[in-house]
C-alpha positions in Angstrom: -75.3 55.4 -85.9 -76.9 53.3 -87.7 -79.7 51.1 -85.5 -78.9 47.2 -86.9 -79.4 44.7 -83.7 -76.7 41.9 -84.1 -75.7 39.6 -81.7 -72.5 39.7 -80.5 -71.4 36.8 -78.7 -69.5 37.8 -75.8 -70.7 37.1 -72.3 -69.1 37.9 -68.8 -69.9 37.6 -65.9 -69.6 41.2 -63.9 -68.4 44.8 -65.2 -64.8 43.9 -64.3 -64.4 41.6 -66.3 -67.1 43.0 -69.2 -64.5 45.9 -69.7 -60.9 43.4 -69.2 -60.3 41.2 -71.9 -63.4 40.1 -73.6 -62.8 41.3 -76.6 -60.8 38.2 -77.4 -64.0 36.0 -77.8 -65.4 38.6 -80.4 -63.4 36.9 -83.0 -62.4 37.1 -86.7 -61.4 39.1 -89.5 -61.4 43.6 -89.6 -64.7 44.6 -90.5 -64.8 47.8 -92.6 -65.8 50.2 -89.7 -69.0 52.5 -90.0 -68.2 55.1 -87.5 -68.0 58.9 -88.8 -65.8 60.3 -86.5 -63.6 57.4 -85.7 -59.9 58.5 -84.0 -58.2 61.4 -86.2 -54.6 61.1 -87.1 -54.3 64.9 -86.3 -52.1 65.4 -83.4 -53.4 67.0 -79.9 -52.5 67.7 -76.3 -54.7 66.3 -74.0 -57.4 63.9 -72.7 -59.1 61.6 -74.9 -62.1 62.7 -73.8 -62.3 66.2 -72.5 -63.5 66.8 -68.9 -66.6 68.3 -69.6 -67.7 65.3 -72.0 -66.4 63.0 -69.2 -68.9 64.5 -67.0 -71.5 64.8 -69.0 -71.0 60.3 -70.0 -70.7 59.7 -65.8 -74.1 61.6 -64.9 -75.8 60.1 -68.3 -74.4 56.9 -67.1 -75.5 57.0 -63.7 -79.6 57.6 -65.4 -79.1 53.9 -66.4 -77.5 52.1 -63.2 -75.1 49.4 -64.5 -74.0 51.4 -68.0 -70.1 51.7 -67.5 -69.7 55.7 -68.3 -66.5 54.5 -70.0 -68.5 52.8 -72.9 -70.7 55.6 -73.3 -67.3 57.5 -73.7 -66.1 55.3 -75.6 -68.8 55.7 -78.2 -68.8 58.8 -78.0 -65.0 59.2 -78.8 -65.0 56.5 -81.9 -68.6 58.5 -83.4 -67.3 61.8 -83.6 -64.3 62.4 -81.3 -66.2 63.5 -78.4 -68.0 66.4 -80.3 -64.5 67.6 -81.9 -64.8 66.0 -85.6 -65.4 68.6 -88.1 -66.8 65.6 -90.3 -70.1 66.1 -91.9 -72.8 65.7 -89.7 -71.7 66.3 -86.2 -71.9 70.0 -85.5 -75.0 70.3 -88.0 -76.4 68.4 -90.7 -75.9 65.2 -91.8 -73.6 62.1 -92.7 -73.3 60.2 -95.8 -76.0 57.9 -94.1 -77.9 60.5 -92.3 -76.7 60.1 -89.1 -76.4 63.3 -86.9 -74.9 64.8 -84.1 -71.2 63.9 -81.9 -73.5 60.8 -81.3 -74.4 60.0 -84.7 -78.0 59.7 -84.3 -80.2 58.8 -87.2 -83.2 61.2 -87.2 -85.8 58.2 -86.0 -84.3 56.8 -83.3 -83.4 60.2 -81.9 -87.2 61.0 -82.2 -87.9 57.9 -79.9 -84.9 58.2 -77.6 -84.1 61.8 -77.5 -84.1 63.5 -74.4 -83.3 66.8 -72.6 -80.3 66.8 -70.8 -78.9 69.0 -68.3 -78.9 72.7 -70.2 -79.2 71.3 -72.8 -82.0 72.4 -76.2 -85.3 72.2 -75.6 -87.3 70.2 -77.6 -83.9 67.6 -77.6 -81.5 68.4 -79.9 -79.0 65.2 -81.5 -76.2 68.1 -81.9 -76.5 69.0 -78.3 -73.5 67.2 -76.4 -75.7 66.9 -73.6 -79.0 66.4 -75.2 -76.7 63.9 -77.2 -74.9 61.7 -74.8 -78.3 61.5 -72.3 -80.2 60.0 -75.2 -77.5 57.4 -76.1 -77.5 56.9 -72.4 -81.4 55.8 -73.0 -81.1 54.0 -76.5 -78.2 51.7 -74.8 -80.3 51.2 -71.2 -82.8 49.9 -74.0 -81.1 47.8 -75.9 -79.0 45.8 -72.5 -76.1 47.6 -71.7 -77.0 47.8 -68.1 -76.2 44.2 -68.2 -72.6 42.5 -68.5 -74.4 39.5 -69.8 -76.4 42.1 -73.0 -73.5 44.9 -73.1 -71.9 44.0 -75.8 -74.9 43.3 -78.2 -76.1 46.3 -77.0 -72.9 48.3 -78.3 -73.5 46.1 -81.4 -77.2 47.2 -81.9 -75.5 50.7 -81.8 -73.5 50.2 -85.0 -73.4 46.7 -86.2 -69.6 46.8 -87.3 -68.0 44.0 -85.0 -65.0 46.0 -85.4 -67.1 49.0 -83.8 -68.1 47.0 -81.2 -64.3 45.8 -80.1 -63.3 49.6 -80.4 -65.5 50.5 -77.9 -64.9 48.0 -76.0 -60.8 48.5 -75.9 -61.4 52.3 -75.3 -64.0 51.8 -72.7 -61.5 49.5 -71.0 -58.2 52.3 -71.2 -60.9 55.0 -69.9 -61.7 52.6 -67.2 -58.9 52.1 -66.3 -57.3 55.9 -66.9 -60.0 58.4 -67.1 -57.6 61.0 -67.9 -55.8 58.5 -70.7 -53.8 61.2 -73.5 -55.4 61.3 -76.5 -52.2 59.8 -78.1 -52.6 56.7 -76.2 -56.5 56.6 -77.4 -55.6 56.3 -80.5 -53.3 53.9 -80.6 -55.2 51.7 -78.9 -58.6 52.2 -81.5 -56.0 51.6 -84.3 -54.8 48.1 -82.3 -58.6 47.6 -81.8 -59.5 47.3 -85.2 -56.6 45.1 -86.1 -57.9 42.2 -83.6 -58.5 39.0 -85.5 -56.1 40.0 -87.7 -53.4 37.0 -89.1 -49.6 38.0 -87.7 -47.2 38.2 -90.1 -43.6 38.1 -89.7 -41.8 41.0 -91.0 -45.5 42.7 -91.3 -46.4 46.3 -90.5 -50.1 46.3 -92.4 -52.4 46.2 -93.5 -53.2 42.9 -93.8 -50.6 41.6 -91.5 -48.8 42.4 -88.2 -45.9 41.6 -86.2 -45.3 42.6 -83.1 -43.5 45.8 -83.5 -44.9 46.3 -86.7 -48.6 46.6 -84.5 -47.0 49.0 -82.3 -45.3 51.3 -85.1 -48.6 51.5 -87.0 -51.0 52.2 -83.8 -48.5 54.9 -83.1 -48.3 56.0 -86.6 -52.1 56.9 -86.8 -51.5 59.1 -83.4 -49.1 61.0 -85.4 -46.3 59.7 -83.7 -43.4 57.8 -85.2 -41.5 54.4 -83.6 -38.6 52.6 -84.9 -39.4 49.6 -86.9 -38.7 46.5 -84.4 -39.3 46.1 -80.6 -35.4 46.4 -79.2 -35.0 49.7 -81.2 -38.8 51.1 -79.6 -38.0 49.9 -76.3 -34.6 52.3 -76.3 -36.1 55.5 -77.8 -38.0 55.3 -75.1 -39.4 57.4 -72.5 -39.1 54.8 -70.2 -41.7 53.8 -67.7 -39.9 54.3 -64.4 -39.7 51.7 -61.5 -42.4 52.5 -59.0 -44.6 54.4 -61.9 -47.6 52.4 -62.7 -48.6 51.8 -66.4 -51.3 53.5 -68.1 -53.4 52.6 -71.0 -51.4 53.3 -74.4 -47.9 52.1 -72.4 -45.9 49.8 -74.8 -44.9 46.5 -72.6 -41.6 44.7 -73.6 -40.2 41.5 -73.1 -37.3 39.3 -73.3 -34.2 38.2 -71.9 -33.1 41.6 -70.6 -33.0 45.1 -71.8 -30.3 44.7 -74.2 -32.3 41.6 -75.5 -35.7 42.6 -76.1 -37.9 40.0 -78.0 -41.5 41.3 -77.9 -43.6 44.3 -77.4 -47.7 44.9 -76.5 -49.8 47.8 -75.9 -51.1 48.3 -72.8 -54.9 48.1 -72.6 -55.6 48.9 -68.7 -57.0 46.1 -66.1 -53.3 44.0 -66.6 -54.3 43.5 -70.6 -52.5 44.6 -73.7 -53.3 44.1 -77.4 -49.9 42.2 -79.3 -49.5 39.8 -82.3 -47.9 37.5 -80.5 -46.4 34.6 -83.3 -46.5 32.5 -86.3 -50.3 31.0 -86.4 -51.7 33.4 -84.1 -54.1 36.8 -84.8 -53.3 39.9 -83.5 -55.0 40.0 -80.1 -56.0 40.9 -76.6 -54.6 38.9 -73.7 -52.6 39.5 -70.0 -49.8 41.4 -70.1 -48.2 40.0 -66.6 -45.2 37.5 -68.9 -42.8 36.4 -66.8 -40.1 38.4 -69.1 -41.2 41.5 -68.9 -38.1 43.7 -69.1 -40.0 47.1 -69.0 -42.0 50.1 -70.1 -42.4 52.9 -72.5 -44.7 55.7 -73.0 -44.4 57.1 -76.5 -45.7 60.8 -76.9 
């Protein structure tokens, strides 16, 4: 983590609406992210975030009334894949930048937010999940991210890639929305995340340019699991989304004429949003999913 305040223009009004589609106004090009951990193209059953992280991000949450526990989930998920990145400097040691711990503390700011959490080392330990995620708890409280109106320069001042920032963000939203959201759908959605701003391109499947179907193939892709190449062919491997089943986060959302005529296809984000490139002279970005063509649902995995 490295501690760079930036301001991050991005302002809504309550936590609703903080964590369901304001990532649009953050704007612009990919940033080279900064993370350590970031999402892992290796393959696992399972939560996003495991249970017992989960639990440990709602109680540290609730230490700072008004921090959504999905953003301190969030973080924790893109820093070091909630505790389970073997990359230098989260079990021990440190990063290329000096960063340590599953919350990527640098060894300052740790020494001014650190904090004992519940069982966790004492004197406070960055590589302590809990002594961890109760600090980043405090360093966020700190910095805003109590407020809807300072969140998101708060989740800036954390690690001042914008792309960073509008991970969190997407990732915060799906766990919002689906505490229990797959693993595979977490990290499609962090790859879509970090294409945001990005120019469409027809015919493109990255980097540097996305279509529709080329987003979705490449999100999937980096969760180890592989799509056809355009949006009719994706929406009939399938597995469909059932009538009556609600969506979850990760959920590919297709539209067009009819079934046999499928024009378009998004990710689903949670709170009614997906990420798509939509067309010609857009960017790759996050906006309602409720279309009036909407022809159905798929969950990859």
């Amino acid at each position: 983590m490295v501690r760079v305040v930036v301001v991050v223009v991005a302002i809504c009004v309550i936590l609703a609406v903080a964590l369901g589609g304001c990532v649009a106004v953050l704007g612009g090009g990919a940033d080279t992210p900064s993370a350590t951990g970031g999402s892992t193209a290796t393959r696992y059953d399972g939560p996003a975030v495991p249970a017992g992280w989960e639990l440990l991000d709602q109680n540290a949450a609730a230490t700072c009334p008004g921090l959504p526990w999905s953003v301190l989930a969030a973080i924790g998920r893109v820093e070091s894949d909630s505790g389970r990145s073997s990359a230098p400097g989260v079990a021990d040691g440190a990063n290329a930048a000096g960063a340590e711990g599953p919350m990527q503390f640098e060894p300052a700011t740790f020494a001014q937010y650190g904090v004992v959490g519940p069982g966790g080392a004492d004197p406070p330990s960055p590589y302590d999940p809990a002594d961890a995620i109760y600090s980043a708890a405090k360093l966020l409280c700190a910095d805003g991210a109590a407020q809807p109106s300072t969140l998101f320069a708060a989740i800036g001042a954390y690690n001042h890639s914008v792309q960073y920032v509008r991970t969190v963000v997407v990732l915060a939203q799906g766990l919002s929305s689906d505490p229990e959201m797959t693993a595979d759908a977490g990290t499609a959605l962090a790859f879509a995340a970090a294409q945001l701003g990005v120019a469409y391109k027809w015919g493109g499947a990255g980097p540097g340019g996305f279509d529709c179907s080329g987003l979705v193939q490449a999100a999937y892709r980096a969760a180890g699991i592989d799509l056809p190449r355009v949006a009719q062919d994706q929406f009939d491997a399938g597995p469909a989304v059932t009538d009556g089943t609600a969506v979850e986060p990760g959920d590919l959302l297709f539209y067009g004429g009819s079934v046999g005529s499928v024009e378009h296809v998004g990710i689903y984000v949670g709170a009614g949003e997906m990420i798509d490139a939509p067309h010609t002279g857009t960017v790759v970005r996050e906006e309602p999913g409720n279309w009036s063509d909407l022809v159905g649902a798929t969950r990859p995995g």
